[in-house]
N, C-alpha and C positions, 0 to 999 in steps of 0.2 A: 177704582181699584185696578193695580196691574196684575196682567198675567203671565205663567212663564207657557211660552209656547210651544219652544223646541227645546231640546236637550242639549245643555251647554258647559261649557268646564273654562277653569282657568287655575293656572298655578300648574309644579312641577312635584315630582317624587323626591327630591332632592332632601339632604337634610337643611335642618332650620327653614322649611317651605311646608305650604297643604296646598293639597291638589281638590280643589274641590269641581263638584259636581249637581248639575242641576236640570228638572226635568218637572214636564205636567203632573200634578197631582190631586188628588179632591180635598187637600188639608195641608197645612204647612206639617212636615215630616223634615226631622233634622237626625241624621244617622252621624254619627261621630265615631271615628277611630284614629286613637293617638296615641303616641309613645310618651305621652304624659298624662293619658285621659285619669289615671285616679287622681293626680292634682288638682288640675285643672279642666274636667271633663264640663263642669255647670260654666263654669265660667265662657268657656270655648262655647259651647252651647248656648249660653244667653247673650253671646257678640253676635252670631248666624241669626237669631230673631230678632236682635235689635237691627241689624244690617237689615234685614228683610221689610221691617214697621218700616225705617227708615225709607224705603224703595219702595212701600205700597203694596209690596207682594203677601197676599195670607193665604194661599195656594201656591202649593210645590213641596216636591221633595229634593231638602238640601243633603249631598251627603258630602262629608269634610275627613280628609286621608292629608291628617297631621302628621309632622315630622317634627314636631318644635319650634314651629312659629311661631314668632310674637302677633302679639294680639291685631296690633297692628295690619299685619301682612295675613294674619286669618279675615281680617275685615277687607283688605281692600281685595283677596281674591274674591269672596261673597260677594261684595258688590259688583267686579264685573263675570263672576260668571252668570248674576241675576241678569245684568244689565243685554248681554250676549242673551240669554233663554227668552228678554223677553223683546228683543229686536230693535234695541234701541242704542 
């Protein structure tokens, strides 16, 4: 099992971007705020824990400050701000 060690971000405020963020926690915690969260709120949200299974991590709190990114670009900032928290 990985861990997140430091507190780490990737991605911009910009539109069609999420800025996410990530830091030590006792439970995976995924905090979501998006300018499409009633659409796509679960969705957005089940990419950030699959990104996470995927990296090993089931401790941290991710939070994700969507602007309308594709799924795509919500996953690959997830993965490196995981990647940056947990020093690798």
């Amino acid at each position: 099992m990985k861990e997140i060690r430091k507190k780490a971000w990737a991605g911009t405020m910009e539109s069609s971007d999420a800025y996410v963020e990530v830091e030590p926690a006792q439970t995976l915690a995924v905090e979501l705020q998006s300018v499409v969260q009633a659409q796509f709120g679960p969705a957005i949200e089940a990419a950030v824990a699959d990104v996470a299974a995927q990296c090993g991590v089931t401790k941290g709190r991710v939070k994700v400050m969507d602007r309308g990114a594709l799924e795509c670009v919500i996953r690959a900032r997830v993965e490196t701000a995981l990647l940056r928290g947990m020093e690798e």
